[in-house]
C-alpha positions in Angstrom: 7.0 -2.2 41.4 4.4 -5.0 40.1 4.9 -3.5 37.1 8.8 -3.9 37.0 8.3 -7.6 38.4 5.9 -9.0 35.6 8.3 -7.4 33.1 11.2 -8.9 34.7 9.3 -12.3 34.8 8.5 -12.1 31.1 11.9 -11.5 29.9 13.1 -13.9 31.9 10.5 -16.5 30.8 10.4 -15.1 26.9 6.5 -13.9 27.5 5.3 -11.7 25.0 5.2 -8.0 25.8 3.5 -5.4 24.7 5.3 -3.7 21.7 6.0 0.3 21.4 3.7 1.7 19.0 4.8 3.3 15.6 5.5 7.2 15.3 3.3 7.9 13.0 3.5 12.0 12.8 7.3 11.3 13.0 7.0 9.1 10.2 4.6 12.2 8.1 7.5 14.5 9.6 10.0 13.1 7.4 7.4 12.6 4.5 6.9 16.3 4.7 10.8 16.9 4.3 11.1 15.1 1.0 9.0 17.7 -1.1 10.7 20.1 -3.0 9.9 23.5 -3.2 7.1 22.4 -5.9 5.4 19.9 -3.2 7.4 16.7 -5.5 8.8 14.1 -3.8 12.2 12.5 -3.9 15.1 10.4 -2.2 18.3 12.1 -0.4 20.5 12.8 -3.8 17.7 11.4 -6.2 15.4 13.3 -8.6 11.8 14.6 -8.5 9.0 12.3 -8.8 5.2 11.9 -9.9 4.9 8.8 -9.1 7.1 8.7 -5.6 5.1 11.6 -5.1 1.9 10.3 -5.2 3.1 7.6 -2.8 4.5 10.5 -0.4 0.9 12.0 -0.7 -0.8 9.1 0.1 1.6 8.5 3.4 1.0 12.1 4.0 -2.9 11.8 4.4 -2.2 8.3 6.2 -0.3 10.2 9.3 -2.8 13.3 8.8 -0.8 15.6 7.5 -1.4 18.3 4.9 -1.3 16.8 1.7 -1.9 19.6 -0.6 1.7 20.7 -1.5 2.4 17.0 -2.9 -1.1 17.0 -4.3 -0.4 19.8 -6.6 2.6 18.5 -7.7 1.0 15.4 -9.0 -1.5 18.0 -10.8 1.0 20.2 -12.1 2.7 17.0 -13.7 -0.1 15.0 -14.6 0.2 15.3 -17.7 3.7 13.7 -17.9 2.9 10.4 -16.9 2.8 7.4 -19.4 2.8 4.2 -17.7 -0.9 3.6 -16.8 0.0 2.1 -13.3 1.3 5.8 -12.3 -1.6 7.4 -13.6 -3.7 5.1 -11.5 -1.7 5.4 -8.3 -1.9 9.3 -9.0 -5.7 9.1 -9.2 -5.5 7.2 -6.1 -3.5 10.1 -4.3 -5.7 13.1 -5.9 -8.8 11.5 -4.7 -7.3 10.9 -1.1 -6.1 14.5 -0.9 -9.3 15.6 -1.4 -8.2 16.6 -5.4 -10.1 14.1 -7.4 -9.5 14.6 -10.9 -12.3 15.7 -12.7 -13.8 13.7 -15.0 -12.8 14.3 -18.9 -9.5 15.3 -17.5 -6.0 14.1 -18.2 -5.9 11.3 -15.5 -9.7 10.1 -16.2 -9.3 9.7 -19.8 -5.7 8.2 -19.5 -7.7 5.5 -17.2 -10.7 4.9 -19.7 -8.6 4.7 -22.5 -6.6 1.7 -20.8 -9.9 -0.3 -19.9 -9.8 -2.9 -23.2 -12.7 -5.9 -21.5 -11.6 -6.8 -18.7 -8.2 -6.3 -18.4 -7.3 -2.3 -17.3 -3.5 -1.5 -19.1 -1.4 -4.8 -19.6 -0.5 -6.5 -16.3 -2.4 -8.1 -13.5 -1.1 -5.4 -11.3 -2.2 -2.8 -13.4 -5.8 -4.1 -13.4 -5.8 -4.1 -10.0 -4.9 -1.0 -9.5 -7.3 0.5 -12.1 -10.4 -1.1 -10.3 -9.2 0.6 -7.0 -8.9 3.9 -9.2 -11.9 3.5 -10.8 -13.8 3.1 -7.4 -11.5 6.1 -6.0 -13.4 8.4 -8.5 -16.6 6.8 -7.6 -17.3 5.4 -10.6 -18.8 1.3 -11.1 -16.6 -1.7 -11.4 -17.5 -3.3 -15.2 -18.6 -7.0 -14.4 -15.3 -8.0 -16.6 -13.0 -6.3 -15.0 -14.2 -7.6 -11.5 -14.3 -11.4 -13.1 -10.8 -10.8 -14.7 -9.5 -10.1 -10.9 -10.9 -13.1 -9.8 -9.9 -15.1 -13.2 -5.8 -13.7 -12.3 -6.0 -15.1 -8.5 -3.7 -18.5 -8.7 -5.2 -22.0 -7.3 -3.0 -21.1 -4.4 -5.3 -18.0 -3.7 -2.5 -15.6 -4.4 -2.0 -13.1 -7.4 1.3 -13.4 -9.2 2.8 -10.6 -11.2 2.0 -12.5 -14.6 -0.4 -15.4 -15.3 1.1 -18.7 -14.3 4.2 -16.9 -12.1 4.8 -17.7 -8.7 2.4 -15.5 -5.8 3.7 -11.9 -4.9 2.2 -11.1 -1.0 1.7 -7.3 -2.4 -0.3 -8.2 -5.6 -2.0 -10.8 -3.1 -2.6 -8.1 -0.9 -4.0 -5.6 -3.7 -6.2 -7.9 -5.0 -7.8 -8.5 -1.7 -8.3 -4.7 -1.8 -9.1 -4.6 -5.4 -12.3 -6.8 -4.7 -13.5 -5.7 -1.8 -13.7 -2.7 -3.5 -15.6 -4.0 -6.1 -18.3 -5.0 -3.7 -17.0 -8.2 -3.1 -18.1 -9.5 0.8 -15.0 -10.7 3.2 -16.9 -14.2 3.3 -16.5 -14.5 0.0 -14.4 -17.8 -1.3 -12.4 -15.5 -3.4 -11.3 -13.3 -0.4 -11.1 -15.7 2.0 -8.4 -17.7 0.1 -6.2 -14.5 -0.9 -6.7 -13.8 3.1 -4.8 -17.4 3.7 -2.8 -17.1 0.8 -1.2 -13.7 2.9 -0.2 -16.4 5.5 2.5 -18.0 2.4 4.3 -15.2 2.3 5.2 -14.8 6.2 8.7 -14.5 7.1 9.9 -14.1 10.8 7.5 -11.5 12.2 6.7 -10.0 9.1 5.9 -10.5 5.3 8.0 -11.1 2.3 7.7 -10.4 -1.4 7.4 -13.9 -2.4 7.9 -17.4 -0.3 10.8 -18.4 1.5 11.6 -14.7 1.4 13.8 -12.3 3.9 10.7 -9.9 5.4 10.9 -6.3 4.5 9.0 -3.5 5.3 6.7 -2.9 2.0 5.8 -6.6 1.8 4.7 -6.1 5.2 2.5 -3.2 4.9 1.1 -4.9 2.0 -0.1 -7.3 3.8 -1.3 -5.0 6.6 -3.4 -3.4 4.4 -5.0 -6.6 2.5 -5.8 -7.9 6.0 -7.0 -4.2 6.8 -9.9 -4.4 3.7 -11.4 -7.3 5.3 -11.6 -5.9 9.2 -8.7 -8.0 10.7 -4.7 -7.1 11.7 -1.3 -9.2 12.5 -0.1 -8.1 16.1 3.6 -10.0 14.8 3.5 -7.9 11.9 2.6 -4.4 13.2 5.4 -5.7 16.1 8.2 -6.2 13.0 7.5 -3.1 11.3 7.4 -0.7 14.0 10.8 -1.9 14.8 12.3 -1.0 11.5 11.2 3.2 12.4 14.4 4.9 12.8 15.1 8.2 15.2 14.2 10.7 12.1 10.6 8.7 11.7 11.4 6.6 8.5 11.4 3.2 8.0 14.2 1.0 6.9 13.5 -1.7 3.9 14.9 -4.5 6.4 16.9 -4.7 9.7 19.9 -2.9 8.9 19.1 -1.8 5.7 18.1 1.4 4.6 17.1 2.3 1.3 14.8 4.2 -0.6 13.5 5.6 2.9 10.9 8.2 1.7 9.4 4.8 -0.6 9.0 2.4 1.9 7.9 5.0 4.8 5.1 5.9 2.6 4.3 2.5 2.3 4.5 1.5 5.8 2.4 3.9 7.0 -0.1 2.8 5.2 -0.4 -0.3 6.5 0.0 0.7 10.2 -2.9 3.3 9.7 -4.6 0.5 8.6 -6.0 2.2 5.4 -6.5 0.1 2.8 -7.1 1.2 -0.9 -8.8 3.5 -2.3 -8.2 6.0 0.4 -10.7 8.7 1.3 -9.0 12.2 2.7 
């Protein structure tokens, strides 16, 4: 009865309440429905995938579910993958499936070839996403590589998709990850101003792609798992993304709009588990 009352009061008054938590083995459920029967990944009516795969796996081993099926569907394929971001984010799955590539193998040398100074493969986000490979396989960060992270992060204390362009709350959030991996400490300046620079991107109770943005769901777990590297969380933001988990246990992109469910349920898991990159299994 006191119970009912104080949650009667705070409706009434617009108190907070406390929020329902996430599925989160619903949510690995429907992850686990969207392998084929060669462990790959893909959307209702879409085509295999490596690299939606590898994003499957890693949602997989988020929730705690087996992970092997999708693992060896990433292994089986490896070899088909040419964009170096997709062999970085499949090194990142291997390794948290407990698979890690060996090295000298396809994956490895793929990644060592794209290393040229301190940039890793073209983009910003690529470089990123090779540190947090290279680290994954347990190998050091090159001093360049670690400065060219640093040398990408805009006076803002964001990271932008290309030098000069406006901040992006994932690459923001990636970069975060991307140096604490390298050994970087929280206190750090550099962390502690991509840490603010998460707080541009907010949007309702949640986190867009880029300012004055509608939230979504990935931007969101982006930015759970940035703030996840450095020991902290967002109550508002867990609160907006557990509200966007449908009856089958995936996540919409947005309120009332559902797309590419097996995609952003990967990703949203990830940053309600709170596992930041690179994942362990």
């Amino acid at each position: 009865m006191i119970r009912l009352l104080v949650l009667t009061l705070a409706v009434l008054l617009g108190l907070p309440t406390a929020a329902a938590a996430a599925d989160l083995p619903a949510a690995g459920a429907f992850l686990a429905r969207s392998l084929d029967g060669e462990g790959c990944a893909r959307e209702a009516g879409g085509r295999a995938s490596v690299s939606l795969t590898a994003w499957v796996t890693l949602g997989l081993v988020a929730t705690g579910r087996d992970s092997s099926r999708a693992a060896g569907c990433i292994v089986a394929h490896a070899q088909e993958l040419r964009v170096i971001t997709d062999v970085e984010l499949a090194i990142l799955a291997l390794v948290a499936a407990g698979r890690p590539p060996v090295r000298g193998g396809v994956l490895p040398m793929a990644l060592d070839r794209a290393v040229r100074g301190g940039r890793i493969g073209p983009t910003i986000a690529s470089t990123q996403f090779g540190l947090l490979a290279l680290r994954a396989l347990g190998r050091p960060v090159p001093a360049a590589v670690r400065a060219q992270v640093e040398h990408d992060q805009s006076s803002d204390g964001s990271w932008a998709v290309g030098p000069g362009g406006d901040g992006d709350s994932n690459l923001t959030a990636s970069g975060i990850e991307a140096l604490i991996a390298a050994g970087v400490r929280p206190s750090s300046r550099a962390v502690g101003r991509g840490v603010r620079a998460l707080q541009l991107f907010r949007a309702g109770g949640g986190f867009a792609l880029g300012r004055a943005g509608e939230p979504d769901a990935q931007s969101t777990a982006w930015a759970l798992q940035g703030l996840a590297a450095v020991g902290q969380t967002d109550g508002r933001a867990v609160a907006y993304l557990t509200r966007l988990q449908g009856r089958d246990g995936a996540f919409s992109y947005s309120a009332g709009q559902r797309i590419t469910p097996v995609w952003v349920t990967a990703q949203a898991v990830l940053g309600l588990a709170r596992r930041p990159f690179p994942l362990r299994p």
